[in-house]
C-alpha positions in Angstrom: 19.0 10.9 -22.1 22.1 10.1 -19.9 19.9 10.1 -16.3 17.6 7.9 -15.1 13.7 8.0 -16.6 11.7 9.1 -13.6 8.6 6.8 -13.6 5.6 7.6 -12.0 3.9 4.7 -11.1 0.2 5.1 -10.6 -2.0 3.1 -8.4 -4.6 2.3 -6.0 -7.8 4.3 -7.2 -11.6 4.5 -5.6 -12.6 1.7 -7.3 -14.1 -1.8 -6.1 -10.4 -3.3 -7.3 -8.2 -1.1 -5.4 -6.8 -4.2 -3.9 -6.4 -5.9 -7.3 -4.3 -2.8 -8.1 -2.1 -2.7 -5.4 -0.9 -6.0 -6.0 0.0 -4.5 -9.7 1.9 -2.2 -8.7 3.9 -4.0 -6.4 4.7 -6.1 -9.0 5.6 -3.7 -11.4 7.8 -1.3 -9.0 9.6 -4.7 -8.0 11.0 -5.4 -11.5 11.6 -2.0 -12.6 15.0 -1.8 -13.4 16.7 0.6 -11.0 19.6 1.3 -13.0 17.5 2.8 -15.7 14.8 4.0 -14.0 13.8 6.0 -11.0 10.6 5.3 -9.1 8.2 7.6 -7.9 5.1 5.9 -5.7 2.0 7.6 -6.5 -0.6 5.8 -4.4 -4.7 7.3 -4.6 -6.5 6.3 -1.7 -10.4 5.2 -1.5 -11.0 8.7 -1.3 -9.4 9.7 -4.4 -6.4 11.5 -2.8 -2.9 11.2 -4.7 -0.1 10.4 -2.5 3.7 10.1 -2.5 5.3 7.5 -0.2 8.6 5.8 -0.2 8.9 3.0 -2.4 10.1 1.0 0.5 7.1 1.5 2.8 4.4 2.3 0.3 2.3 -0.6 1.3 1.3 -2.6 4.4 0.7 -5.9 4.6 2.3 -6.1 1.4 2.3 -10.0 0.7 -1.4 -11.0 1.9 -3.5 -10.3 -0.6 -6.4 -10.3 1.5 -5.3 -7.2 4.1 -2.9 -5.2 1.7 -3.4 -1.6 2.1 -1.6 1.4 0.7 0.1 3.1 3.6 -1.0 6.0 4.4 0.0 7.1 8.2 -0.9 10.7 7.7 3.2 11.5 7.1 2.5 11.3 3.8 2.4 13.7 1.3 -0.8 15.0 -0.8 -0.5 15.7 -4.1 -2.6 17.4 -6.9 -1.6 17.1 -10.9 -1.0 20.6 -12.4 -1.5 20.7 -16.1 -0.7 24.1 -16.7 3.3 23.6 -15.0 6.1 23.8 -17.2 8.4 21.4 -15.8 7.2 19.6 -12.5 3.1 18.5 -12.6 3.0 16.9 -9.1 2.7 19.6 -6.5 2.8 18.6 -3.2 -0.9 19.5 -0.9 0.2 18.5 2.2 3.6 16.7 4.0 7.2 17.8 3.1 8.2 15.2 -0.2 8.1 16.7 -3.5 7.7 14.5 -6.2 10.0 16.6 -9.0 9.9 16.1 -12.9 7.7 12.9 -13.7 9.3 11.6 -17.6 6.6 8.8 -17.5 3.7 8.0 -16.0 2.9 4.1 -15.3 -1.0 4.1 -14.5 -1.7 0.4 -13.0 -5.6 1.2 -11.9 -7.7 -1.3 -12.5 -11.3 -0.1 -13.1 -13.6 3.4 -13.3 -11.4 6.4 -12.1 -8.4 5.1 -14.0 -8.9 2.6 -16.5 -11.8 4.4 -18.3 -10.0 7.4 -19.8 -10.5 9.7 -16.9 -7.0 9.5 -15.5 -5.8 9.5 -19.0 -7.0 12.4 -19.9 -5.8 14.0 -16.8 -2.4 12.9 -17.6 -2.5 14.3 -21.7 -4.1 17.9 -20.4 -1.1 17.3 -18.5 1.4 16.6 -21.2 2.7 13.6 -19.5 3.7 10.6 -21.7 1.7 7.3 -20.1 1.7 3.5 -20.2 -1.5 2.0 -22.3 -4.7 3.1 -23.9 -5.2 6.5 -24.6 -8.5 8.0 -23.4 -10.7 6.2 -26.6 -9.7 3.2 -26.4 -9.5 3.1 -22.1 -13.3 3.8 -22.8 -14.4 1.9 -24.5 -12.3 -0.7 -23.3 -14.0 -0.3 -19.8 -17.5 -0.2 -21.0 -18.6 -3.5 -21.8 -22.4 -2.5 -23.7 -20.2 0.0 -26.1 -16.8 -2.6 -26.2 -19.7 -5.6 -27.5 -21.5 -3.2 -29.8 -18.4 -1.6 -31.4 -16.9 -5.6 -32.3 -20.4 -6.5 -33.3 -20.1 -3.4 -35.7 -16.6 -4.7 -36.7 -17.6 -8.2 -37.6 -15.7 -9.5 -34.9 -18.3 -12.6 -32.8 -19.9 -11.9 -29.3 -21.9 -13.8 -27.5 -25.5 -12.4 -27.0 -26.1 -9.7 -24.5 -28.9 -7.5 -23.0 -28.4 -4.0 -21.6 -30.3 -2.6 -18.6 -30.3 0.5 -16.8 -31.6 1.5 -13.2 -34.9 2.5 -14.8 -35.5 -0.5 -16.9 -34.2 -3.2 -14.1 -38.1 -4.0 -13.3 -39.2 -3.8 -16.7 -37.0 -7.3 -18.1 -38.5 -10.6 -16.5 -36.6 -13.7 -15.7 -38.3 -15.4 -18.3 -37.7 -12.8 -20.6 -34.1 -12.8 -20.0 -34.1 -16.8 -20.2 -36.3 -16.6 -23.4 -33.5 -14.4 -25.4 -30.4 -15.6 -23.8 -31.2 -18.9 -22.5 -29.9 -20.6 -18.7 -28.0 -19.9 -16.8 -27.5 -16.5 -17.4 -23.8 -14.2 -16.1 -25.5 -10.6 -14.6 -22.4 -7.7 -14.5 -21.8 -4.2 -13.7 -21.0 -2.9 -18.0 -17.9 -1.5 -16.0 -16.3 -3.2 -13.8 -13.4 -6.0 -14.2 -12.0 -8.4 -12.3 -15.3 -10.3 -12.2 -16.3 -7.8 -9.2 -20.0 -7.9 -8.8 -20.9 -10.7 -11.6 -22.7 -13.7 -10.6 -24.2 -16.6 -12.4 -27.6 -17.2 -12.2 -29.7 -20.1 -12.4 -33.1 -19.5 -10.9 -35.6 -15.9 -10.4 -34.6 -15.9 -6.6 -31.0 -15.7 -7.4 -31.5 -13.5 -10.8 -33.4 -10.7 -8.8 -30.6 -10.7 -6.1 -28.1 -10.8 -9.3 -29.4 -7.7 -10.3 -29.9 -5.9 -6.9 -25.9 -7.1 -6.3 -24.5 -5.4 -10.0 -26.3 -1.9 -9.6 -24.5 -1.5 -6.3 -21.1 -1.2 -8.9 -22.4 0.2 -11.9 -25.8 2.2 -13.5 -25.7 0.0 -16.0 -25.4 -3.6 -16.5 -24.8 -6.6 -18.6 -27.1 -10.0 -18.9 -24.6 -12.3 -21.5 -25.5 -16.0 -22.6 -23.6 -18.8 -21.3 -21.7 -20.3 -23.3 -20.3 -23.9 -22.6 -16.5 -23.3 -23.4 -13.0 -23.0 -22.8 -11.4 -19.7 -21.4 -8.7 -18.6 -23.4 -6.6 -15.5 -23.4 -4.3 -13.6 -25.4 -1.6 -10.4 -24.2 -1.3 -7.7 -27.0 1.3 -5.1 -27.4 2.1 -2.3 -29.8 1.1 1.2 -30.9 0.5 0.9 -34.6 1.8 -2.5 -35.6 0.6 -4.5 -32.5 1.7 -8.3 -31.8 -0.3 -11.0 -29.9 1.5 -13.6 -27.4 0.6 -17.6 -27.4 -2.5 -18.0 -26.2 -3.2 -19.4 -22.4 -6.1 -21.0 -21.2 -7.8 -20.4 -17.8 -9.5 -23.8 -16.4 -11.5 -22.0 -13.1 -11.9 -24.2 -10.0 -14.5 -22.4 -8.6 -18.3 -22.2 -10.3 -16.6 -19.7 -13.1 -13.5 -17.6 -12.6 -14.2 -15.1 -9.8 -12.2 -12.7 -8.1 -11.3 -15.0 -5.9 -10.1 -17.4 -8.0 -8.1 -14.4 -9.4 -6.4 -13.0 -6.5 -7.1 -14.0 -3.3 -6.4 -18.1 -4.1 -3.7 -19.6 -5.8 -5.6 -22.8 -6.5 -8.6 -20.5 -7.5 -7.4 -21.4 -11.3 -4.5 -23.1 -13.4 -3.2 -21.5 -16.1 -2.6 -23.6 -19.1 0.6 -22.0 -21.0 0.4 -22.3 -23.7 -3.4 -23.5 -24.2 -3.8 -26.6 -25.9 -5.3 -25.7 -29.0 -4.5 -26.6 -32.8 -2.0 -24.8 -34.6 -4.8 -23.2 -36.5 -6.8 -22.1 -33.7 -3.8 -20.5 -32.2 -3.4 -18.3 -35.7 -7.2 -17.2 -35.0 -7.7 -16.3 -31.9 -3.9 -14.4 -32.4 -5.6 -12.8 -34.8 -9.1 -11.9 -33.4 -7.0 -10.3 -30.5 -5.1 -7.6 -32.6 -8.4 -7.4 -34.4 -10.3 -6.7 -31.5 -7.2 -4.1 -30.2 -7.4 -2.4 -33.3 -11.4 -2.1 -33.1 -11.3 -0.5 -29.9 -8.9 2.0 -30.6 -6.1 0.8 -27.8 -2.4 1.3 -27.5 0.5 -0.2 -25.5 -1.0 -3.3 -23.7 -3.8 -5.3 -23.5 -5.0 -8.5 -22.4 -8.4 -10.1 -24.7 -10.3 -13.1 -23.6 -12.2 -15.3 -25.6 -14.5 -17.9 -25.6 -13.9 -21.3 -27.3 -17.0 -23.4 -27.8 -17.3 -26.8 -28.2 -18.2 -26.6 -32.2 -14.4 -24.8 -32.3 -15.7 -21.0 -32.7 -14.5 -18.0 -30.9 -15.8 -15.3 -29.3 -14.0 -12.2 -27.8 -15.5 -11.9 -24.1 -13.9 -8.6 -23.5 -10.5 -7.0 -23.4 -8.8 -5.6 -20.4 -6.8 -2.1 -21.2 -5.0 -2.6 -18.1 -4.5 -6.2 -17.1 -3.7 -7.3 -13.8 0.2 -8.0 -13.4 0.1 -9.4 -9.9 2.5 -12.7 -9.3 -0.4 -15.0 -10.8 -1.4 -12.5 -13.8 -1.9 -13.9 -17.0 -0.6 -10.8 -19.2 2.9 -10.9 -18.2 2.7 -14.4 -18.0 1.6 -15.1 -21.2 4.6 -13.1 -22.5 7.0 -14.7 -20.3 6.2 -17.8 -22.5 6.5 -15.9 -26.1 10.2 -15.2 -25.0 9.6 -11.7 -23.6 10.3 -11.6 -19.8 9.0 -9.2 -17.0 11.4 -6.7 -17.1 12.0 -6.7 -20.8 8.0 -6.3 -20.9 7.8 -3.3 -18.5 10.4 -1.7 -20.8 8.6 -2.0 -23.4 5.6 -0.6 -22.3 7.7 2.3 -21.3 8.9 2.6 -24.6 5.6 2.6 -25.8 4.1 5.3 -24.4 7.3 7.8 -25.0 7.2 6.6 -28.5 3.1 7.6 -28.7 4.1 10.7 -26.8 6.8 12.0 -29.1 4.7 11.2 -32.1 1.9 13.5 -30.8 4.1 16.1 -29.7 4.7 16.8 -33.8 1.1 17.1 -34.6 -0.6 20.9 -34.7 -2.6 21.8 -32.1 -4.0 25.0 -33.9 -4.0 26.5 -37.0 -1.1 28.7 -36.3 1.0 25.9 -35.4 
């Protein structure tokens, strides 16, 4: 293809990590390279609206993290995906821009409503080749009850969990919840990221205000052990024949590693790359993080984190389908140090997905076929 890729890059969302995502995306529409690729800013507000904006004034208050905002001054225009078009799938709603012929789509939404399948199945009744997880493996990457029982299944170590729902939330006890899992215990929405809406609990006072705090993100929700350990985290990337990076280690310096300590604070964490592990602990948890990719059923990227416990074991906490790549990420980070630099890395991705894409274009869809 002699002309620039058109990439669609897809961000924002309804959910509680808009923010997160924005950051993303800024990141990731900075180092695309502009003399392969041409951008396209697809921005979805809180409302769930698609919009196209200049890649120049797509965002306000761009470099605080705390009062960025996607921009959207009512010139904008309103899209709506059209999976039945031929050629161009963004129709303009509303506003004057037309986005044209999309070649890829980028989808950089952190969270339900875009890192949980739905947008990727949108974008394959579509027939638009996309960046990461297909709509399995975004599932049951966001889901953390199914992710922990589907690596239990594999043989693959978790820590020890309970499930509850909205019904069942008076039926479990503090004591009951201390008697299985011990104290102090981390309470989380099953899917959410980011660490929005976990907190670590130590008493009933602040257990039953836990609880009250993670159904206000989820219907479901997570009660894990704590584990004394080291954080440590691996990038994957690959279709078929996926590759782990060195391993990193997150040392919190807040109470455990919070959103803030994410995102909003630059001191919230330090990132040990590489971690400082034994040459043989660095061959396991490489390879307990293409396990646990391969389990779930992902593709393109992803980013696993694991526990390491004072007797030397791991355990997978969870895996991320699509990692934050803000300044202070860890994914792209964590690449950076294996020899594989932003750019290189968002080019890769790219390739990913039209690789995927191309391979599924050849199966049969029918009988006929």
């Amino acid at each position: 293809m002699d002309r620039k890729l058109r990439i669609g890059v897809l961000f924002g969302g309804k959910s509680a990590e808009h923010e997160v995502s924005l950051q993303s995306a800024k990141s990731i529409i900075d180092a695309l390279d502009r003399d392969k690729y041409e951008v396209v800013t697809i921005g979805i507000d809180k409302q769930g609206h698609w919009i196209l904006n200049d890649a120049s004034r797509f965002l306000l208050q761009a470099d605080n993290p705390k009062l960025i905002k996607l921009n959207n001054n009512g010139s904008s225009t309103t899209l709506a995906l059209m999976p039945g078009q031929k050629s161009e799938k963004l129709i303009s709603v509303s506003g004057t821009q037309q986005a044209g012929q999309i070649d890829v789509v980028f989808p950089i939404l952190h969270g339900p409503f875009g890192e949980d399948g739905t947008v990727q199945g949108l974008l394959k009744l579509a027939n638009l080749p996309f960046v990461g997880a297909g709509v399995l493996g975004s599932a049951v990457g966001m889901d953390k009850d199914v992710m922990k029982r589907l690596l239990r299944d594999a043989g693959l170590p978790v820590c020890k969990f309970i499930v509850l729902n909205g019904k069942a939330k008076q039926t479990l006890t503090f004591k009951q919840a201390v008697d299985e899992l011990g104290s102090p215990i981390f309470v989380k929405p099953a899917n959410l990221g980011s660490s929005v809406g976990v907190r670590k609990v130590k008493t009933e006072a602040e257990f039953a205000d836990a609880l009250e705090h993670a159904f206000e993100f989820d219907n479901k929700i997570l009660l894990e052990e704590y584990i004394p350990c080291r954080e440590i985290e691996v990038s994957v990337l690959g279709n078929d024949d996926p590759i782990a990076s060195i391993p990193g280690e997150i040392v919190p310096q807040h109470e455990f590693y919070s959103y803030e300590a994410k995102y909003i604070d630059e001191k919230g964490a330090v990132l040990k790359i590489p971690a400082e592990i034994s040459e043989q602990q660095v061959a396991e948890v490489k390879r307990l993080a293409v396990e646990t990719f391969k389990a779930l059923c992902c593709e393109g990227m992803a980013r696993v984190d694991m526990f390491l416990r004072e007797d030397g074991r791991f355990f997978v906490n969870e895996i991320n389908t699509i990692p934050g790549f803000t300044k202070i990420s860890m994914y792209p980070k964590l690449w950076e140090a294996s020899g594989i630099p932003y750019k290189e890395l968002v080019d890769r991705l790219i390739q990913l997905a039209v690789e995927r894409f191309e391979r599924e274009q050849k199966l049969k869809t029918s009988r006929q076929d």
